[in-house]
VEXLOKOL-219614 format. One record per residue: residue number from 0; residue in three letters; y, x negated, z negated of N, C-alpha, C in turn. Coordinates in steps of 0.1 Angstrom, whole numbers. Layout:
N
(atom NUM,Ala,(Y,X,Z),(Y,X,Z),(Y,X,Z))
...
// end
This chain:
279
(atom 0,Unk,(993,798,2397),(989,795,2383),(986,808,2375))
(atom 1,Unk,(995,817,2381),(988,836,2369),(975,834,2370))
(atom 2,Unk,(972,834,2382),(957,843,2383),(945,832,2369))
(atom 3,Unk,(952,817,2374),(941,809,2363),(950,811,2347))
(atom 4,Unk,(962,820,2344),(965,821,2331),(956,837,2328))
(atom 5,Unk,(955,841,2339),(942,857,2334),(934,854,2334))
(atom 6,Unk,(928,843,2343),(911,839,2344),(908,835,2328))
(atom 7,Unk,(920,827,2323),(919,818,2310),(915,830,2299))
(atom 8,Unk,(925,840,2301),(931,851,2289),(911,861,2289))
(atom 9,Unk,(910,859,2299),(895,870,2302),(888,863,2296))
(atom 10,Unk,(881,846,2297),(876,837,2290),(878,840,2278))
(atom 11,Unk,(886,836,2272),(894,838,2255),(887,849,2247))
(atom 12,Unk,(888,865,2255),(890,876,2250),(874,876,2248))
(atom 13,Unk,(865,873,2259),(852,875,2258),(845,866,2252))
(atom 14,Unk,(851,859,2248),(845,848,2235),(852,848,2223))
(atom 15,Unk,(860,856,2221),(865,858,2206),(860,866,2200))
(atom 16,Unk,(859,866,2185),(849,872,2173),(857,890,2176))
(atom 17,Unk,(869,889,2180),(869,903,2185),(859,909,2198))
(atom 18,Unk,(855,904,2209),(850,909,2215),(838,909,2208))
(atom 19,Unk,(831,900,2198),(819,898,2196),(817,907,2183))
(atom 20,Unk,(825,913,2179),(824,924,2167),(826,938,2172))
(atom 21,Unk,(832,941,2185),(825,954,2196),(812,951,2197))
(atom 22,Unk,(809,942,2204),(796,942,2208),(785,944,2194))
(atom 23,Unk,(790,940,2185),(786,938,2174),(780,956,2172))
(atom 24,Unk,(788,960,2173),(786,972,2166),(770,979,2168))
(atom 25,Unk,(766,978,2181),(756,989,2187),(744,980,2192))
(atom 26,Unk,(745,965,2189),(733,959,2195),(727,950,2187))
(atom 27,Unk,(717,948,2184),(711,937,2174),(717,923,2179))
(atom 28,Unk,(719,918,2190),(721,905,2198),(731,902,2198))
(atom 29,Unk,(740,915,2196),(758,913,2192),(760,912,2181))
(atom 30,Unk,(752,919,2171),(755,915,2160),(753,899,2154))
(atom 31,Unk,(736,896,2164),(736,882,2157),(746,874,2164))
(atom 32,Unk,(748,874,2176),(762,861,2181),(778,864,2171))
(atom 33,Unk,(775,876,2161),(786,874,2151),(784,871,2143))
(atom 34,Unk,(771,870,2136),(767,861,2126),(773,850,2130))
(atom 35,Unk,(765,838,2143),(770,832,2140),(783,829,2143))
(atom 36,Unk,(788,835,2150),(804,831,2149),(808,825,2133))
(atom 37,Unk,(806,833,2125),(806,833,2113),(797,823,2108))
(atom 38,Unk,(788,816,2110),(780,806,2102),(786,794,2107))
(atom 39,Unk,(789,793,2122),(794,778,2126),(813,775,2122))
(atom 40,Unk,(816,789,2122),(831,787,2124),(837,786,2140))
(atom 41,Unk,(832,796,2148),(836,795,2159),(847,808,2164))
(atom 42,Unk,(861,798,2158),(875,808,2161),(876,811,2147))
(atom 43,Unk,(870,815,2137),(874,822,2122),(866,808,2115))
(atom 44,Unk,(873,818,2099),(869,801,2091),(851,807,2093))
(atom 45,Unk,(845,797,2083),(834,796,2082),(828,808,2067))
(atom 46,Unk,(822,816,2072),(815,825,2059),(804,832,2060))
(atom 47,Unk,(799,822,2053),(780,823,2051),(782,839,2049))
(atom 48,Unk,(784,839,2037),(781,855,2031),(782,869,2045))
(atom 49,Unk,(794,862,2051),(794,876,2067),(783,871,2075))
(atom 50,Unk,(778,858,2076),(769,855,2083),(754,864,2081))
(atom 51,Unk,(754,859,2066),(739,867,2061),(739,881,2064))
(atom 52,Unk,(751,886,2057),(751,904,2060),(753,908,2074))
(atom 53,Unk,(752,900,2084),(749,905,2097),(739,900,2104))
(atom 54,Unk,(733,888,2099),(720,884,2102),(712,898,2101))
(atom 55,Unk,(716,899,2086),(705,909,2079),(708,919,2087))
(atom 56,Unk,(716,928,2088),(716,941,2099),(709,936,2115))
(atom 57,Unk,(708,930,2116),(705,925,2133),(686,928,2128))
(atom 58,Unk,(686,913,2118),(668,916,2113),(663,926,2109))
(atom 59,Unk,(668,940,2104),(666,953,2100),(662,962,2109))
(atom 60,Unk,(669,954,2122),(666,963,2135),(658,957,2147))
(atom 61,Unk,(649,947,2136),(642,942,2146),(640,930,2153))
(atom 62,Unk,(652,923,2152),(658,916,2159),(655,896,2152))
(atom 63,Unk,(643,894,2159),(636,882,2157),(645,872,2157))
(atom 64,Unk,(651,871,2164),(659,858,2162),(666,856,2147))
(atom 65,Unk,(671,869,2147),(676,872,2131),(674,865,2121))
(atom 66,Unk,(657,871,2124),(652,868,2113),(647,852,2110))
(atom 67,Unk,(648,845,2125),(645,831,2120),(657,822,2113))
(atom 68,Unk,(669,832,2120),(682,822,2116),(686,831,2097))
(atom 69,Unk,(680,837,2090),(677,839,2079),(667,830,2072))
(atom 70,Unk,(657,829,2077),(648,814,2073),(656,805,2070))
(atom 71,Unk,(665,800,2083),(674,787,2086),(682,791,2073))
(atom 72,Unk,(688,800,2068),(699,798,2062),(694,795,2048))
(atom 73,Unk,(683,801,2043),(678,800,2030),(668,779,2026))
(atom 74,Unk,(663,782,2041),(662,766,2037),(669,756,2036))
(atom 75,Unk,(681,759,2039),(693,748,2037),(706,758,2027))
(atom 76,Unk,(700,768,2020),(709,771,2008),(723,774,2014))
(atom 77,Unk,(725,781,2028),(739,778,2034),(744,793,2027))
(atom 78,Unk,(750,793,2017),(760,805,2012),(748,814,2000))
(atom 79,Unk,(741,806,2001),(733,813,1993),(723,802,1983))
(atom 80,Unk,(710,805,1974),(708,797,1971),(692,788,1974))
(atom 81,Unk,(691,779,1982),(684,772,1982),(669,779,1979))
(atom 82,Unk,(660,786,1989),(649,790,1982),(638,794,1995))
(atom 83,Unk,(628,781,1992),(620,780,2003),(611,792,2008))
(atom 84,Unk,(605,799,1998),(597,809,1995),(602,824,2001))
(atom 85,Unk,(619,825,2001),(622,836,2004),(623,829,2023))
(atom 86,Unk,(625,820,2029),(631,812,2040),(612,814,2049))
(atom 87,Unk,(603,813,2038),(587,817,2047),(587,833,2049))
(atom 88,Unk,(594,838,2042),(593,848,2045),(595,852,2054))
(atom 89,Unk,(613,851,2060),(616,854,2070),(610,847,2083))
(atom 90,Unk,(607,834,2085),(603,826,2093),(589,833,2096))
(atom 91,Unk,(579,835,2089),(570,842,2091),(571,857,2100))
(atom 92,Unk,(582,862,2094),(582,876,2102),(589,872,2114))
(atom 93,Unk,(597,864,2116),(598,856,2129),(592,852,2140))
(atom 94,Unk,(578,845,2132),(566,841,2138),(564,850,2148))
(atom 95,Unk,(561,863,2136),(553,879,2142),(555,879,2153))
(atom 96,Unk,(572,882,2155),(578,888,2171),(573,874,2176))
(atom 97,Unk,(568,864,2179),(570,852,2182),(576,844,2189))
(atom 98,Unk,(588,843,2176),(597,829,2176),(590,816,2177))
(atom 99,Unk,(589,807,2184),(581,799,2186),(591,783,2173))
(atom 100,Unk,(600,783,2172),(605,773,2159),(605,780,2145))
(atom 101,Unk,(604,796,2146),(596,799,2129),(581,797,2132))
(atom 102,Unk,(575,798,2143),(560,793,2137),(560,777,2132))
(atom 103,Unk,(567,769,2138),(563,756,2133),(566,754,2121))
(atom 104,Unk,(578,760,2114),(579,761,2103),(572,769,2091))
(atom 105,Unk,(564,775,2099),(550,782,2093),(540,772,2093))
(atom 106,Unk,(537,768,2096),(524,758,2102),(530,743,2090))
(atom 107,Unk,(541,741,2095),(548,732,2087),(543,733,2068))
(atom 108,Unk,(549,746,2064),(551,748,2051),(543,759,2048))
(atom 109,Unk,(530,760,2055),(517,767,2053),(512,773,2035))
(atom 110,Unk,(518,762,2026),(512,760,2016),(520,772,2007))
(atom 111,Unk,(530,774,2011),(542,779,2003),(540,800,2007))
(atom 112,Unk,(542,800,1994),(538,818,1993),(551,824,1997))
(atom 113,Unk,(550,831,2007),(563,839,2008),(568,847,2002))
(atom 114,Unk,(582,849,1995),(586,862,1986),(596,872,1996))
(atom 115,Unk,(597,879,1996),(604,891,2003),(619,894,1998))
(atom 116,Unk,(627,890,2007),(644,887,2003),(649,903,1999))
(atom 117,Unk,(650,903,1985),(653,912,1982),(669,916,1985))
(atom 118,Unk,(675,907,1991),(690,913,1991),(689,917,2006))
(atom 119,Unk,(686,917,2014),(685,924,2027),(675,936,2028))
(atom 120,Unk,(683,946,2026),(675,960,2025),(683,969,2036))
(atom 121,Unk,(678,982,2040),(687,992,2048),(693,1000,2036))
(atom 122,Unk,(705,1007,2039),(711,1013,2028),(708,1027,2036))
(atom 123,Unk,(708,1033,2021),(702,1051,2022),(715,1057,2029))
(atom 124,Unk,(711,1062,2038),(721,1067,2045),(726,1085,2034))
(atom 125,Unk,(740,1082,2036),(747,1095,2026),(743,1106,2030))
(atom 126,Unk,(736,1118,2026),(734,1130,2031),(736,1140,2020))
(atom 127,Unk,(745,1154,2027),(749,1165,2016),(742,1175,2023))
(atom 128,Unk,(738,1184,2006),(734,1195,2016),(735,1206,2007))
(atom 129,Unk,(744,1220,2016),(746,1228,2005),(736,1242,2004))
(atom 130,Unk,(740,1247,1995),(730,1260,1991),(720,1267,2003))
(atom 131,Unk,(729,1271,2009),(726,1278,2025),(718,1268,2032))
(atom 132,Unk,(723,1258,2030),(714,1249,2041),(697,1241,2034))
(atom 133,Unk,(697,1245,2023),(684,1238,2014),(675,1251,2015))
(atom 134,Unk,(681,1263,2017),(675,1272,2018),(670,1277,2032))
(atom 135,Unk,(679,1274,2044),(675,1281,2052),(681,1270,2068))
(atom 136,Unk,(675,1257,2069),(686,1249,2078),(682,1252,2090))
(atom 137,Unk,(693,1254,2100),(687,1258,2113),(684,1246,2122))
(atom 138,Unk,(675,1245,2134),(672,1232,2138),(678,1220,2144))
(atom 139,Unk,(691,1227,2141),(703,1214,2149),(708,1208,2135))
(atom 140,Unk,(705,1214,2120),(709,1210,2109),(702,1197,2105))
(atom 141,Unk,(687,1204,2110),(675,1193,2110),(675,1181,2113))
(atom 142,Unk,(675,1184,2125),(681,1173,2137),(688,1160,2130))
(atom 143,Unk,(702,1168,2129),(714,1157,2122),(709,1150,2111))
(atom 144,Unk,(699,1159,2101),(693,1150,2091),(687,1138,2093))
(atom 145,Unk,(678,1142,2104),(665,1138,2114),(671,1121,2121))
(atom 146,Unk,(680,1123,2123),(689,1113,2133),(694,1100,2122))
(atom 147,Unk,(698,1105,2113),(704,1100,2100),(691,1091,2093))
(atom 148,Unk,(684,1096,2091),(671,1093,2083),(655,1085,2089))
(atom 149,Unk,(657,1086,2097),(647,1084,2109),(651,1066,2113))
(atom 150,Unk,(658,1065,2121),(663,1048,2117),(667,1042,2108))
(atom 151,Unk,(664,1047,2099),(666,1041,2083),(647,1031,2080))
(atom 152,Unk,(639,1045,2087),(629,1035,2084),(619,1031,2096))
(atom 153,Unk,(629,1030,2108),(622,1022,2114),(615,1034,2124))
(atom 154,Unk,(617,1043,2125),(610,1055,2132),(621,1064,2142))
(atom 155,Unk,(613,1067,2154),(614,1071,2162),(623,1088,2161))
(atom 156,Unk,(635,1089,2162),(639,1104,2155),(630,1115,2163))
(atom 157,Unk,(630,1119,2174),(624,1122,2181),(609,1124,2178))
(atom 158,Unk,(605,1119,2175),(587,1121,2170),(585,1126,2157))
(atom 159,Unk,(600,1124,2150),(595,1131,2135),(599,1146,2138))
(atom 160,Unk,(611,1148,2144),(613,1163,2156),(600,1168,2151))
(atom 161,Unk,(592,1162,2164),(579,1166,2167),(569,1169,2160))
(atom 162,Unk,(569,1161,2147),(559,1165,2135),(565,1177,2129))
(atom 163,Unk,(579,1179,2127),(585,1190,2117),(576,1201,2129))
(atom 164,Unk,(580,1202,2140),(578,1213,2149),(562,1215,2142))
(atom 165,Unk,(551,1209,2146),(543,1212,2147),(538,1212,2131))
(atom 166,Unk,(543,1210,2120),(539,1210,2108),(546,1222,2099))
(atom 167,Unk,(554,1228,2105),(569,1237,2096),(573,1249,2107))
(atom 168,Unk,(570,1245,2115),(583,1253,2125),(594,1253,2122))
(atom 169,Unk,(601,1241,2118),(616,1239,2109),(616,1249,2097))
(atom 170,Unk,(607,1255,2087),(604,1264,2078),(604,1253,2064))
(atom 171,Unk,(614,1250,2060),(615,1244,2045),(610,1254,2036))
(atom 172,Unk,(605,1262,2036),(598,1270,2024),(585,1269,2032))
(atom 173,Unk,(579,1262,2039),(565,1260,2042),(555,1262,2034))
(atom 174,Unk,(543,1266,2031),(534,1261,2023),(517,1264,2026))
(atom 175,Unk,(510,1257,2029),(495,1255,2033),(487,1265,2024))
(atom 176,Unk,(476,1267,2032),(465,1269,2023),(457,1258,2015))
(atom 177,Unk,(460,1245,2018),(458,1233,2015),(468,1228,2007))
(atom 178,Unk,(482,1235,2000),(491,1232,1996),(501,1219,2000))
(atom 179,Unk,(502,1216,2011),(506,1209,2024),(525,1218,2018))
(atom 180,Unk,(534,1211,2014),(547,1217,2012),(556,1212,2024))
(atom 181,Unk,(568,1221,2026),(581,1218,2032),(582,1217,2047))
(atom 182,Unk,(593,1213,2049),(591,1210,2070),(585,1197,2072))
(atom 183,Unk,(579,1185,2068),(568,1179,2065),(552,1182,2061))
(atom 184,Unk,(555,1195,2056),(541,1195,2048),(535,1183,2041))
(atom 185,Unk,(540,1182,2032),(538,1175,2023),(527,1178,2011))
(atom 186,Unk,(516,1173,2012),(507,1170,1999),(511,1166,1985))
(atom 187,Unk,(505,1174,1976),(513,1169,1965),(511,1153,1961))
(atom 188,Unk,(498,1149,1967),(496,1132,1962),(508,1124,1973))
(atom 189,Unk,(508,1132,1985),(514,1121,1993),(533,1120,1985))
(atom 190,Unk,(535,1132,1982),(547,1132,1979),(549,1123,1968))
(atom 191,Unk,(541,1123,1957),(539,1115,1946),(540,1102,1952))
(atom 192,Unk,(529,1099,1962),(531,1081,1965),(546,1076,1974))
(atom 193,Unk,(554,1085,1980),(567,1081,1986),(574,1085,1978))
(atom 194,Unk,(574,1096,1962),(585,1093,1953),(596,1103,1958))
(atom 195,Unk,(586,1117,1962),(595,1128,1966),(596,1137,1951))
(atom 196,Unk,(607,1142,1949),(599,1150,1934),(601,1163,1939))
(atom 197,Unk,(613,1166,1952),(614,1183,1953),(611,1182,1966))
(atom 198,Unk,(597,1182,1970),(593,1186,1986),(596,1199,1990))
(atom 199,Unk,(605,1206,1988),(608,1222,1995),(623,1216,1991))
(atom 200,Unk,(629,1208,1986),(641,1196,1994),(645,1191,2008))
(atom 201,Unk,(643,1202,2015),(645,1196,2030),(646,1181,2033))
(atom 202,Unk,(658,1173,2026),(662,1161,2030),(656,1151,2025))
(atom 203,Unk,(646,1156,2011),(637,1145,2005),(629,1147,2012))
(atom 204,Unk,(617,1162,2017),(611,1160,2023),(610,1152,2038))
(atom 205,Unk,(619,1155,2041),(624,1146,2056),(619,1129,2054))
(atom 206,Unk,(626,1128,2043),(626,1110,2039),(609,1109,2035))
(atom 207,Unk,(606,1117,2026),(591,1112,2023),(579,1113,2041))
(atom 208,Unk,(582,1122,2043),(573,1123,2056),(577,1112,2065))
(atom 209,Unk,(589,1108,2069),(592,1093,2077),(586,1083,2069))
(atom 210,Unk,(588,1083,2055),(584,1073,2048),(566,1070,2053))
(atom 211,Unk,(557,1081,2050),(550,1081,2055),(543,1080,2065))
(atom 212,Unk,(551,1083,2075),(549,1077,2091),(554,1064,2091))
(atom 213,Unk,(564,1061,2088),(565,1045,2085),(552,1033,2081))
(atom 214,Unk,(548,1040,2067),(535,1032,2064),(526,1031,2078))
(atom 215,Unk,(521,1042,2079),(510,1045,2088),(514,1039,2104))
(atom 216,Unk,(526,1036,2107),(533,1030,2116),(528,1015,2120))
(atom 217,Unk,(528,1009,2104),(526,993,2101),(514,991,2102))
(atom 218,Unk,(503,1005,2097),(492,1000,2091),(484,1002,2102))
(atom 219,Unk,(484,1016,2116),(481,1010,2126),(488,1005,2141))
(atom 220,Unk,(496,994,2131),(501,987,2143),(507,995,2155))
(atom 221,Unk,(515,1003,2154),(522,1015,2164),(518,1019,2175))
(atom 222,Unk,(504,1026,2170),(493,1034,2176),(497,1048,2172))
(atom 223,Unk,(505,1055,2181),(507,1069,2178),(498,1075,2172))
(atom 224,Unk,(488,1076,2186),(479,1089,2182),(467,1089,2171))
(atom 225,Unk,(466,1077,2165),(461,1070,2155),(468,1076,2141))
(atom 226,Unk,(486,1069,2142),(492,1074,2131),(497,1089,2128))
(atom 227,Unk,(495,1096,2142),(496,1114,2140),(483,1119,2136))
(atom 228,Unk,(469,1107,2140),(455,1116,2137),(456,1112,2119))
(atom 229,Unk,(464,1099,2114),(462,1101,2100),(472,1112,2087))
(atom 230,Unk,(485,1115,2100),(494,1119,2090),(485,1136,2084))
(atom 231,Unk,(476,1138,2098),(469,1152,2098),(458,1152,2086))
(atom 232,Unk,(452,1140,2088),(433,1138,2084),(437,1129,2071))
(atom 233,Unk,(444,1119,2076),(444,1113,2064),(441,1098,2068))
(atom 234,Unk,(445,1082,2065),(444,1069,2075),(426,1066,2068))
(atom 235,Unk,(422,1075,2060),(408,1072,2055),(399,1075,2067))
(atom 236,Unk,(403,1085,2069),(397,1090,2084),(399,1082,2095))
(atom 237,Unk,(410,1079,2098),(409,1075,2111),(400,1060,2111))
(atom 238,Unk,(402,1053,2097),(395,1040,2095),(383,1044,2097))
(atom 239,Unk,(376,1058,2092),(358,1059,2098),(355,1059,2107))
(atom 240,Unk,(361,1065,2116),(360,1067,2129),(368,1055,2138))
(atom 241,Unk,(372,1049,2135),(381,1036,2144),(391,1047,2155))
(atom 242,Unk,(400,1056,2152),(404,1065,2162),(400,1076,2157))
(atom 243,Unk,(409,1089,2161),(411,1098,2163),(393,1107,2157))
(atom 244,Unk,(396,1112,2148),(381,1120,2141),(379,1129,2148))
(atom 245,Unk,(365,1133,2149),(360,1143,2158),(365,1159,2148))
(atom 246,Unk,(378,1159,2149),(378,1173,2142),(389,1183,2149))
(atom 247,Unk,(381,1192,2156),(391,1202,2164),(406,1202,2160))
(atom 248,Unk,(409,1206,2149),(423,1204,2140),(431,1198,2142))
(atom 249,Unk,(426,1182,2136),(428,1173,2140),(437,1169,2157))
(atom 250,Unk,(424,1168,2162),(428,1163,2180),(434,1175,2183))
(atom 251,Unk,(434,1187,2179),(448,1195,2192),(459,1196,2182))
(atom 252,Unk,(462,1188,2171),(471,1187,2164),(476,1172,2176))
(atom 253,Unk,(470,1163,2171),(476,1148,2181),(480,1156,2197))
(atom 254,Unk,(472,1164,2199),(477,1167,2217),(487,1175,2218))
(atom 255,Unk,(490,1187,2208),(506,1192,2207),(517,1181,2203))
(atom 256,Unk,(517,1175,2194),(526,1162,2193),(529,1155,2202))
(atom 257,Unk,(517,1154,2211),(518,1143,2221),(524,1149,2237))
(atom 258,Unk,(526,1163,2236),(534,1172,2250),(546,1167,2243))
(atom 259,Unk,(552,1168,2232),(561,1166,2229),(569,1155,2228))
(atom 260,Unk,(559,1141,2222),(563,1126,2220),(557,1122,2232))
(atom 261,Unk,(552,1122,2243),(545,1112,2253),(542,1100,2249))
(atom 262,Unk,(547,1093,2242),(548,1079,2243),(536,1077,2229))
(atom 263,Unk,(524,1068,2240),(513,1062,2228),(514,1052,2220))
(atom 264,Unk,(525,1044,2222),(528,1034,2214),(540,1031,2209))
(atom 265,Unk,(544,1025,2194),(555,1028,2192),(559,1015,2186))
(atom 266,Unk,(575,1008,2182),(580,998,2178),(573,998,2162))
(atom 267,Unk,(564,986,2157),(562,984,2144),(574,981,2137))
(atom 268,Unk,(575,991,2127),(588,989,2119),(589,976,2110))
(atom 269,Unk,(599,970,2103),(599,965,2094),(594,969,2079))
(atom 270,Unk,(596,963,2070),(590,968,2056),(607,977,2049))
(atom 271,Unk,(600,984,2042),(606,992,2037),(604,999,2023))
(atom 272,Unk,(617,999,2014),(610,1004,1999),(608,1019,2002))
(atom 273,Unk,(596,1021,1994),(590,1035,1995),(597,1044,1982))
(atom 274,Unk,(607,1043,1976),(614,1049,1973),(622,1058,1976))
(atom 275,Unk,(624,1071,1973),(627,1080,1980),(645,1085,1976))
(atom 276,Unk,(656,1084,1977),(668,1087,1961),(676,1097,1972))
(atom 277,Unk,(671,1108,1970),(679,1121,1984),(690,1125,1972))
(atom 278,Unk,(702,1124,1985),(713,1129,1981),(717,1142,1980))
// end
């Protein structure tokens, strides 16, 4: 009888909201099977509210199912309130990855305008930064920033590396002949439209330039060499050209990036506020 009182005890352990809040930690799929732990009451009481805030972290990172069982919970008001509009939303972005029961409920409720659930956002990750290092960060400083900031909006840490390299040489006092600022190189309009105010800010510029790969991320559909030929030219350009502009600059700008990033295609991020609040 032991061996079937450990077989039982191994059973138990790997289906309790403890094993499922490890797993929770590091995987979108773990976190949603603790959602619902939490939505049905399986082993703990029942609480919407941990349900949604882990839904929501799972759908932040992508994670389609998430996002349909966020639909589910808004069209039946479970812990929250009743609201069909925000419930197309998610179902819709559901769709995208395609969830094949948020499309019906697209198709279903066609008529209804989706609004965008404002209480499910990424939180700004805490970053300090002192004298010495706003002036002069070495590239493992970068990095750490880089790591921190970079999955916040949905981007690849590694490829913004790659932009700093080839735009700054990790040089936060950068500046263009084009007035291009920071280890981003940052434009003064672009910095204006991501809501940078101190681009020679290392860690604002960091966040504005991701922010900006982010856009350009969404806008062509996670086409690297596409969204490195517009961070360079600009996405006006690459729309004339459908691809990559015929401008020396330009293309061995995408081909140094790309020794660096290999990979042509990349995960389309979710949406994100273009708001920039560096700590």
């Amino acid at each position: 009888m032991s061996w079937l009182l450990r077989l039982l005890a191994v059973i138990l352990f790997f289906s309790s909201p403890l094993f499922a809040a490890e797993v929770a930690d590091d995987h979108p799929s773990g976190i949603r099977k603790m959602a619902m732990v939490y939505e049905h009451g399986r082993g703990v009481k029942k609480n919407y509210r941990k349900a949604y805030e882990l839904y929501c972290k799972a759908a932040l990172m992508s994670d389609v199912e998430s996002a349909y069982h966020l639909g589910f919970i808004y069209f039946n008001g479970r812990g929250v309130s009743r609201n069909l509009s925000v419930a197309l939303y998610w179902f819709r972005l559901a769709a995208k990855g395609g969830d094949p029961y948020a499309r019906r409920m697209v198709i279903k409720f066609k008529d209804i305008k989706p609004t965008k659930d404002s209480g499910c956002r990424r939180p700004e990750p805490e970053l300090t930064i002192t004298t010495e290092q706003h002036a002069n960060p070495n590239r493992q400083i970068v990095k750490s920033w880089v790591e921190k900031i970079a999955p916040n909006y949905g981007i690849d840490p590694e490829l913004v590396m790659a932009v700093i390299q080839a735009e700054s040489a990790f040089n936060p006092g950068a500046l263009s002949n084009k007035n291009a600022q920071g280890l981003m190189q940052l434009i003064p309009a672009t910095a204006e439209r991501f809501g940078v105010k101190d681009t020679f800010n290392p860690i604002e510029n960091i966040k504005g330039g991701t922010a900006y790969l982010h856009w350009l991320m969404r806008h062509f559909n996670g086409n690297v060499e596409w969204v490195l030929a517009a961070y360079n030219a600009g996405e006006g350009a690459v729309e004339r050209y459908k691809g990559v502009p015929p401008y020396r600059e330009t293309q061995n700008y995408v081909k140094t990036i790309l020794k660096k990033y290999p990979n042509r295609t990349h995960p389309i991020p979710g949406e994100h506020s273009q708001q920039i609040d560096a700590s």
